[in-house]
N, CA, C and O atoms as CSV, one atom per row, in Angstrom:
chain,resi,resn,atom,element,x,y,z
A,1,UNK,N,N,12.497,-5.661,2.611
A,1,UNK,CA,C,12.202,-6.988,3.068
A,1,UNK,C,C,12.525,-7.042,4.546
A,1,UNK,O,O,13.597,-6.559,4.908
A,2,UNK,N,N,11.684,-7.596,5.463
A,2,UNK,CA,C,12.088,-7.775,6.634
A,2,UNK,C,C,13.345,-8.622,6.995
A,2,UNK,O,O,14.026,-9.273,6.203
A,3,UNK,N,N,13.452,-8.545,7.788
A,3,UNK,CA,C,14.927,-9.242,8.553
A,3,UNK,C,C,14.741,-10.708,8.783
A,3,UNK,O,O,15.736,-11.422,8.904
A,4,UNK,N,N,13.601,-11.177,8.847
A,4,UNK,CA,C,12.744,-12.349,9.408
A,4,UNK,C,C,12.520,-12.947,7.888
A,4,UNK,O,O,13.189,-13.975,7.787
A,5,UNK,N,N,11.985,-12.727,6.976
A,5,UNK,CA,C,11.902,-12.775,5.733
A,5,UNK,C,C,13.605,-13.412,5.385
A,5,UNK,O,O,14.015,-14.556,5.583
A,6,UNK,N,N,14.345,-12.249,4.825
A,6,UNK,CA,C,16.013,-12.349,4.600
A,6,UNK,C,C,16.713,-13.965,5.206
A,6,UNK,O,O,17.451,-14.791,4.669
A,7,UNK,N,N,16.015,-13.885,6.646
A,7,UNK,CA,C,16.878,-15.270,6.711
A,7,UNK,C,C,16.193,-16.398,6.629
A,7,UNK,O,O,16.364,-17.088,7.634
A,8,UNK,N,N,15.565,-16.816,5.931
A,8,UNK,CA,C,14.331,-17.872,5.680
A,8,UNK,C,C,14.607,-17.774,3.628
A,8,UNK,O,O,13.912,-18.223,2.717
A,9,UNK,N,N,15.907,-16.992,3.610
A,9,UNK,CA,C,16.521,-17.041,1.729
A,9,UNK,C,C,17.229,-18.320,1.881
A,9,UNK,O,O,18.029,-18.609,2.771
A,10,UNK,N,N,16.849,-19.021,0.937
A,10,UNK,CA,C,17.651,-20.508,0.688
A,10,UNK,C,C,19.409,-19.977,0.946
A,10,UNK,O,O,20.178,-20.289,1.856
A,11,UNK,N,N,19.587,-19.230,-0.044
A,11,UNK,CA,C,21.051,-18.530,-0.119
A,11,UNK,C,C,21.202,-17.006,-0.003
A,11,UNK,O,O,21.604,-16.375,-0.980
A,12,UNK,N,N,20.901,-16.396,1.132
A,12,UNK,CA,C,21.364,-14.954,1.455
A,12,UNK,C,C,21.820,-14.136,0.597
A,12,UNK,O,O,22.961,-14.593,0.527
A,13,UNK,N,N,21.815,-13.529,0.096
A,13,UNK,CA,C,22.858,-12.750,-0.379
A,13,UNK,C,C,23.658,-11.970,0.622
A,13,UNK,O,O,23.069,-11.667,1.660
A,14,UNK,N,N,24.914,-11.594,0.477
A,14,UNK,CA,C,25.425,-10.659,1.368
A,14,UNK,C,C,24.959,-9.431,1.266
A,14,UNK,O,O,24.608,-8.906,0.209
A,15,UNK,N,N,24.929,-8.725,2.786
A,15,UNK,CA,C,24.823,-7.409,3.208
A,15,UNK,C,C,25.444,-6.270,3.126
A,15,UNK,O,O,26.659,-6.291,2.925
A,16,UNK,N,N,24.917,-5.319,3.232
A,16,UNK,CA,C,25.541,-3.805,3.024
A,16,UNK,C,C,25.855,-3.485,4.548
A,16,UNK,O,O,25.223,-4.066,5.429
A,17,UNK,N,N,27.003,-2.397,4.896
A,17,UNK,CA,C,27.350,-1.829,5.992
A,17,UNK,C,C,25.827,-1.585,6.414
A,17,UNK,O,O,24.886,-1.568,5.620
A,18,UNK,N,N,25.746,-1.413,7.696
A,18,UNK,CA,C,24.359,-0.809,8.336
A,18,UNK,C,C,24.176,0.519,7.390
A,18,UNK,O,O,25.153,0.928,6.763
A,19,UNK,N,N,22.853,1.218,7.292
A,19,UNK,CA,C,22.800,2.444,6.654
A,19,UNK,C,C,21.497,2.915,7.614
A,19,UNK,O,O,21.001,2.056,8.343
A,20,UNK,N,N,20.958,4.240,7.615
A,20,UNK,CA,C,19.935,4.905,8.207
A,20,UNK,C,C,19.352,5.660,7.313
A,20,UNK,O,O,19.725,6.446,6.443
A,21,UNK,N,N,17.868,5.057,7.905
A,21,UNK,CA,C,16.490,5.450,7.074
A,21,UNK,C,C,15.547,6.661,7.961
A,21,UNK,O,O,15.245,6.755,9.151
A,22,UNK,N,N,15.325,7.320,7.025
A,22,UNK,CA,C,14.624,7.951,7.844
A,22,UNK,C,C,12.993,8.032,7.515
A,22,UNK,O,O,12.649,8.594,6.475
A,23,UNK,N,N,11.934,7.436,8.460
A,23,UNK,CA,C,10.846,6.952,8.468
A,23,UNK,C,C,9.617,8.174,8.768
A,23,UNK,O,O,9.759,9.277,8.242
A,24,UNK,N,N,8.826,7.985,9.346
A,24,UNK,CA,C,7.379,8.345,9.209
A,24,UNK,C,C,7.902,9.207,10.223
A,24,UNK,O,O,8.519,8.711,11.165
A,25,UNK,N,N,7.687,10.705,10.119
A,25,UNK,CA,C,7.851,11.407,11.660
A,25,UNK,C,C,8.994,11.403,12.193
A,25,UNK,O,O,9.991,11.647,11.514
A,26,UNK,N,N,9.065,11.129,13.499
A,26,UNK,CA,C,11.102,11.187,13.646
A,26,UNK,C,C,11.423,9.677,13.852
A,26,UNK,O,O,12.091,9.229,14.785
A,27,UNK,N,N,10.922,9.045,12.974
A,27,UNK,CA,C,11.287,7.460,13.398
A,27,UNK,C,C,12.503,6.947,12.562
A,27,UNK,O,O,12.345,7.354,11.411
A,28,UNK,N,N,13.624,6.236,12.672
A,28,UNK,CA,C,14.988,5.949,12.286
A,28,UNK,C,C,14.663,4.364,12.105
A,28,UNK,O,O,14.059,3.573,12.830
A,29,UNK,N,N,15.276,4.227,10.904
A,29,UNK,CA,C,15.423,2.730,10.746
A,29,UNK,C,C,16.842,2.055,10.822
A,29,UNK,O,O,17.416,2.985,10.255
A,30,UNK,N,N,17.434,1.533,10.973
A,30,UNK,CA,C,18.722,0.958,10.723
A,30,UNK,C,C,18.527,-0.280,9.760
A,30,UNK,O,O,17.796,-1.194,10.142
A,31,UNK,N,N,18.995,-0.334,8.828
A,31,UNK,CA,C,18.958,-1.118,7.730
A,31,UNK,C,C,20.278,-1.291,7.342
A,31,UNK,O,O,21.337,-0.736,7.634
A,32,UNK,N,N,19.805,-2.600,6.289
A,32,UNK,CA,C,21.004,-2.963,5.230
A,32,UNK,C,C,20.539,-2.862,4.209
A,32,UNK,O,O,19.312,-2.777,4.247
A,33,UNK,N,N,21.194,-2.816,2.772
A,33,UNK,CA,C,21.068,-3.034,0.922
A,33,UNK,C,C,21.258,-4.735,0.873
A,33,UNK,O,O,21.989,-5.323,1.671
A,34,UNK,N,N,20.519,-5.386,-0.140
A,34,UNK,CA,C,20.964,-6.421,-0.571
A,34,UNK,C,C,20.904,-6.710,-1.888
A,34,UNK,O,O,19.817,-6.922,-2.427
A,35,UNK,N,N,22.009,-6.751,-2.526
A,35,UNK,CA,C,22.205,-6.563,-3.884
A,35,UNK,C,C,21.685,-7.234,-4.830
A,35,UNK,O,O,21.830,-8.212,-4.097
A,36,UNK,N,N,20.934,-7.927,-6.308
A,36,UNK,CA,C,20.500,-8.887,-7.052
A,36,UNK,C,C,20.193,-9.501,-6.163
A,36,UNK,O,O,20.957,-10.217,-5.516
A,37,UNK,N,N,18.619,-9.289,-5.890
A,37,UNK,CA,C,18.204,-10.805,-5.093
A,37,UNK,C,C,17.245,-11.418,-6.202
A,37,UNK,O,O,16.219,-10.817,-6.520
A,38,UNK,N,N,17.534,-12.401,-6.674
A,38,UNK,CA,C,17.011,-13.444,-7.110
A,38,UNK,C,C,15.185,-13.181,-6.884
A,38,UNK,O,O,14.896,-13.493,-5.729
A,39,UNK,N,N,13.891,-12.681,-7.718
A,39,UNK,CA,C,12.687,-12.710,-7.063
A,39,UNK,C,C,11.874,-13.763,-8.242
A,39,UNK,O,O,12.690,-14.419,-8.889
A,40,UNK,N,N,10.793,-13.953,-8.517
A,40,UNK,CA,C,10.229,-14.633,-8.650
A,40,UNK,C,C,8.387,-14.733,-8.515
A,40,UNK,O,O,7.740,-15.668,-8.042
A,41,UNK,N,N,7.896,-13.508,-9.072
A,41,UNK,CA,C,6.482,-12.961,-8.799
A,41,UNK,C,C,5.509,-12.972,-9.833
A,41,UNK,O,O,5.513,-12.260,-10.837
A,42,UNK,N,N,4.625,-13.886,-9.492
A,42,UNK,CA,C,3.524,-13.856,-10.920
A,42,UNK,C,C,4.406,-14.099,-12.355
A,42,UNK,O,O,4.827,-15.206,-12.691
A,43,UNK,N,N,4.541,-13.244,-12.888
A,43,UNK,CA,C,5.024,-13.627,-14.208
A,43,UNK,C,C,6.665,-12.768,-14.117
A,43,UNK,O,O,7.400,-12.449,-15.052
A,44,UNK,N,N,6.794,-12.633,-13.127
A,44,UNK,CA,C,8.637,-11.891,-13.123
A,44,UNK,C,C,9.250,-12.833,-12.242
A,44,UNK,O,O,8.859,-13.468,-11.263
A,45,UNK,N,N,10.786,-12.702,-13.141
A,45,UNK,CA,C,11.528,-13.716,-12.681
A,45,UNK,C,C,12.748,-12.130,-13.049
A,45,UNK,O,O,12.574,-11.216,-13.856
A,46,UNK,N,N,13.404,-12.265,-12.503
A,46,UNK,CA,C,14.697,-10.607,-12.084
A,46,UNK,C,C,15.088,-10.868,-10.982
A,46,UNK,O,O,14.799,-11.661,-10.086
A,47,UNK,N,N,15.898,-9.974,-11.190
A,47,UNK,CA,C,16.826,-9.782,-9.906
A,47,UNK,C,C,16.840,-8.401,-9.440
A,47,UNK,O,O,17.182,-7.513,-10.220
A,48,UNK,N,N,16.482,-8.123,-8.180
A,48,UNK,CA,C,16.458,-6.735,-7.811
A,48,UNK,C,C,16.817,-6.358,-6.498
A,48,UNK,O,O,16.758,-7.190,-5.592
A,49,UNK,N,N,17.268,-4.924,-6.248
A,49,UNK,CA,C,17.797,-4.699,-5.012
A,49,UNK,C,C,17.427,-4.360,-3.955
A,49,UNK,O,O,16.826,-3.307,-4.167
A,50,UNK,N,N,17.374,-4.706,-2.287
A,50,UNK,CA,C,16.162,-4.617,-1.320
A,50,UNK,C,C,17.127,-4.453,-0.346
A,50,UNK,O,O,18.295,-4.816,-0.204
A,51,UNK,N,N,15.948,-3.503,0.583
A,51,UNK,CA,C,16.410,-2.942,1.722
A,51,UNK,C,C,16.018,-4.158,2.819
A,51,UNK,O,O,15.140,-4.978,2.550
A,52,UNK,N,N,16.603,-4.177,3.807
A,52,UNK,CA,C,17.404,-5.724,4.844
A,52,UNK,C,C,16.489,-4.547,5.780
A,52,UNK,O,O,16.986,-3.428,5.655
A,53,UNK,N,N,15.394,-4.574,6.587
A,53,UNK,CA,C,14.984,-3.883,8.190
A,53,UNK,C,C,13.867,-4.345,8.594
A,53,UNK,O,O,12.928,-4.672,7.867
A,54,UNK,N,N,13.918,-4.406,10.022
A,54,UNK,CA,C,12.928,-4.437,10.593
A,54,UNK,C,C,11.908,-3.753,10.734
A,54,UNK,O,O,11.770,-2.781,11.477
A,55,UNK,N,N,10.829,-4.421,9.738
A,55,UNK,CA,C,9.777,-4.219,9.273
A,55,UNK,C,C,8.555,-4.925,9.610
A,55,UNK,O,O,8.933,-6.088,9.751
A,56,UNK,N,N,7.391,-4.888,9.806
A,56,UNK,CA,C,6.264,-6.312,10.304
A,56,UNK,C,C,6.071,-7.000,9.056
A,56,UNK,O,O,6.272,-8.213,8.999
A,57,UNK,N,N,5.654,-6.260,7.924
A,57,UNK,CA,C,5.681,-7.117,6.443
A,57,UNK,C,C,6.971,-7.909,6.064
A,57,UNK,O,O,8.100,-7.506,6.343
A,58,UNK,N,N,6.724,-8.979,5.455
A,58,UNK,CA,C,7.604,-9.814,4.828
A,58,UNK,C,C,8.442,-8.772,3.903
A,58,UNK,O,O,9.612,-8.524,4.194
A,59,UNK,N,N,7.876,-8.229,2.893
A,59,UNK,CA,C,8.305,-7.431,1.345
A,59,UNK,C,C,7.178,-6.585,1.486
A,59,UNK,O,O,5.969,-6.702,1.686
A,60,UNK,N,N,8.435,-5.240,1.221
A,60,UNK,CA,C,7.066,-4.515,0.638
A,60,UNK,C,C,7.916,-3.791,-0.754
A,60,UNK,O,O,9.008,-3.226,-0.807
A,61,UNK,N,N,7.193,-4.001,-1.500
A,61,UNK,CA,C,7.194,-3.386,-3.078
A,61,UNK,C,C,7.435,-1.779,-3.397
A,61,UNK,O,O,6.440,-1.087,-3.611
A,62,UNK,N,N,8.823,-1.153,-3.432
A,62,UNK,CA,C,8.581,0.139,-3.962
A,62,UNK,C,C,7.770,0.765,-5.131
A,62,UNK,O,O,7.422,0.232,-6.186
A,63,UNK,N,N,7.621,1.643,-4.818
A,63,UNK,CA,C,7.461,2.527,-6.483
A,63,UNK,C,C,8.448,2.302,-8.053
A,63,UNK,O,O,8.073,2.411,-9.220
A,64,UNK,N,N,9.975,1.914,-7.417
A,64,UNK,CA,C,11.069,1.852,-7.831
A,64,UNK,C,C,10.293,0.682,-8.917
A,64,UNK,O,O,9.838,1.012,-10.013
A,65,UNK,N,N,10.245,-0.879,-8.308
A,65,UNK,CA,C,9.791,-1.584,-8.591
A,65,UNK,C,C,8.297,-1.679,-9.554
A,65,UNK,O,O,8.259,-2.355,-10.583
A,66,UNK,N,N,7.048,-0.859,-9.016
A,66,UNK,CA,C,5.999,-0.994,-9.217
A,66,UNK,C,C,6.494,0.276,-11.191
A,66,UNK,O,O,6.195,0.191,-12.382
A,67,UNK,N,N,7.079,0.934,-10.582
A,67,UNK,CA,C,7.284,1.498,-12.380
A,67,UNK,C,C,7.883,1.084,-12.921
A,67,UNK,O,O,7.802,1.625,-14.024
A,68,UNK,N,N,9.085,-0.192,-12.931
A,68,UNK,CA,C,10.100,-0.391,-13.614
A,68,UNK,C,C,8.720,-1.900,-14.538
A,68,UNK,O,O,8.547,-1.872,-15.756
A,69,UNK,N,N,8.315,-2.493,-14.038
A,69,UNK,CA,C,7.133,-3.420,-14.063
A,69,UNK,C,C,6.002,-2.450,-14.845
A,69,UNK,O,O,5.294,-3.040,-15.661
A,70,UNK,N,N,5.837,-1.406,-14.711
A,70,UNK,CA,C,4.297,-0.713,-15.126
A,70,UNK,C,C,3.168,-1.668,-14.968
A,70,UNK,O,O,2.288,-2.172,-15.666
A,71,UNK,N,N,3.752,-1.698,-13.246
A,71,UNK,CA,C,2.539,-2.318,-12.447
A,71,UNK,C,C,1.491,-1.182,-11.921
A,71,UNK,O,O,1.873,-0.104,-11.466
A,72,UNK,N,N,0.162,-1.549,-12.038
A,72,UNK,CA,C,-0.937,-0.280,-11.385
A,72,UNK,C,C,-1.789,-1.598,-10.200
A,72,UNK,O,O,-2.042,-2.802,-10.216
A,73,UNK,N,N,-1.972,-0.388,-9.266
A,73,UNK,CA,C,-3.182,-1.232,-8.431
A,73,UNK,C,C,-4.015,-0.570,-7.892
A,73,UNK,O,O,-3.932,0.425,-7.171
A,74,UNK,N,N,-5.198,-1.394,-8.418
A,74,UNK,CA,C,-6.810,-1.081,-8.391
A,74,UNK,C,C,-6.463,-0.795,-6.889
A,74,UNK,O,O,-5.735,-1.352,-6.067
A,75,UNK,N,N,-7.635,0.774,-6.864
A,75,UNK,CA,C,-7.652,1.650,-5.455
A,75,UNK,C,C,-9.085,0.907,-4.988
A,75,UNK,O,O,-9.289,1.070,-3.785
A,76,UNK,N,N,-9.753,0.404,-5.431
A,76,UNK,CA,C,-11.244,-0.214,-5.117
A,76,UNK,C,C,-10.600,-1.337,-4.451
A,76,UNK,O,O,-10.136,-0.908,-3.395
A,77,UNK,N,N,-10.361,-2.575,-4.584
A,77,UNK,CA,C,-9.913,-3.617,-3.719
A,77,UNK,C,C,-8.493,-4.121,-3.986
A,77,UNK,O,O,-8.144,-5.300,-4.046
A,78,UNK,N,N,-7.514,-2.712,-4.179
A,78,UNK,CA,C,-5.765,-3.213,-3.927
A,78,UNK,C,C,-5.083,-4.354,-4.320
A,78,UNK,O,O,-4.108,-4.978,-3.902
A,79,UNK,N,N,-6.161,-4.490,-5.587
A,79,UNK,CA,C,-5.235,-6.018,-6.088
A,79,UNK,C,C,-4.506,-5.186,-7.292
A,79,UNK,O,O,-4.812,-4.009,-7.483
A,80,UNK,N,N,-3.415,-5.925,-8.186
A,80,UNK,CA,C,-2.547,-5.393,-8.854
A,80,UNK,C,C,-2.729,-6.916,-10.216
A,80,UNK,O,O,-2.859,-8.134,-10.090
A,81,UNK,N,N,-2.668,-6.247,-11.072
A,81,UNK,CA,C,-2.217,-7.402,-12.272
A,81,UNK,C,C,-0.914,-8.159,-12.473
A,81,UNK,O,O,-0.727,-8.853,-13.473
A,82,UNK,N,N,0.240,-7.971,-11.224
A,82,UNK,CA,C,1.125,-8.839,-11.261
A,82,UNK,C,C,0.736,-10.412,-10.881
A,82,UNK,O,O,1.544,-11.182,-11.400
A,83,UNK,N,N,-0.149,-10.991,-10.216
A,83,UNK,CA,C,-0.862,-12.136,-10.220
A,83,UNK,C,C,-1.795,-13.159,-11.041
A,83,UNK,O,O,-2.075,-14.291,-10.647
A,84,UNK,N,N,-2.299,-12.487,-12.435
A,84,UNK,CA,C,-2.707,-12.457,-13.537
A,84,UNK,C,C,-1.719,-12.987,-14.088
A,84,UNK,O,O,-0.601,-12.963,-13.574
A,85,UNK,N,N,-2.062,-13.727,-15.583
A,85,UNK,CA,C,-1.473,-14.516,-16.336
A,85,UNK,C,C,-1.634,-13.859,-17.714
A,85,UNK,O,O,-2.452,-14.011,-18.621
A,86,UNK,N,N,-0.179,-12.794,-17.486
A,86,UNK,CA,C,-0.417,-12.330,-18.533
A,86,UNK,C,C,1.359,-11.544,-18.078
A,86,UNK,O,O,1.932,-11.416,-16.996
A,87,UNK,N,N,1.784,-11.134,-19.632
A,87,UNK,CA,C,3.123,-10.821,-19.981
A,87,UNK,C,C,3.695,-9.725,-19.346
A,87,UNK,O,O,4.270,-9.141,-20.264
A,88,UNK,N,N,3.900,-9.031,-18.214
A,88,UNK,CA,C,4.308,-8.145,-18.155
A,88,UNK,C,C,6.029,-7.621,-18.472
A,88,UNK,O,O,7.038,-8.026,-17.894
A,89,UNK,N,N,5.942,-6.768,-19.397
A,89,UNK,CA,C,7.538,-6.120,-19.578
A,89,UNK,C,C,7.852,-5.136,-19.116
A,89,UNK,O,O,8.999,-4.717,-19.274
């Protein structure tokens, strides 16, 4: 989740010590963890744990996430069935 995102949370959660990411090529991120955050997506309501950096996207969705969900998204136009009205477990 971006940094810009994080503080626009009704109630923050607290932060992790700084930690370092290591990105695309030799690019370094400096980040934080933020523990149970409260989410709220299509048909999920959980709590899950997100990386705090400066990022241009608001959220972006791991793999972590996208398998724990057995979420798939259509490679033709990148939409995903978490927006659909329907049960996911």
């Amino acid at each position: 989740m971006s940094k810009t995102f994080y503080q626009k949370l009704r109630s923050p959660p607290v932060l992790s010590d700084h930690v370092i990411l290591s990105g695309i090529g030799k690019s370094i991120l400096v980040s934080q963890f933020c523990y149970t955050v409260p989410i709220d997506i299509g048909q999920i309501e959980d709590k899950w744990n997100f990386v705090v950096a400066g990022i241009s996207d608001s959220v972006l969705l791991g793999l972590d996430f996208l398998e724990h969900y057995k979420i798939t998204i259509n490679s033709q136009d990148f939409s995903t069935p978490i927006w659909e009205d329907k049960n996911i477990n």
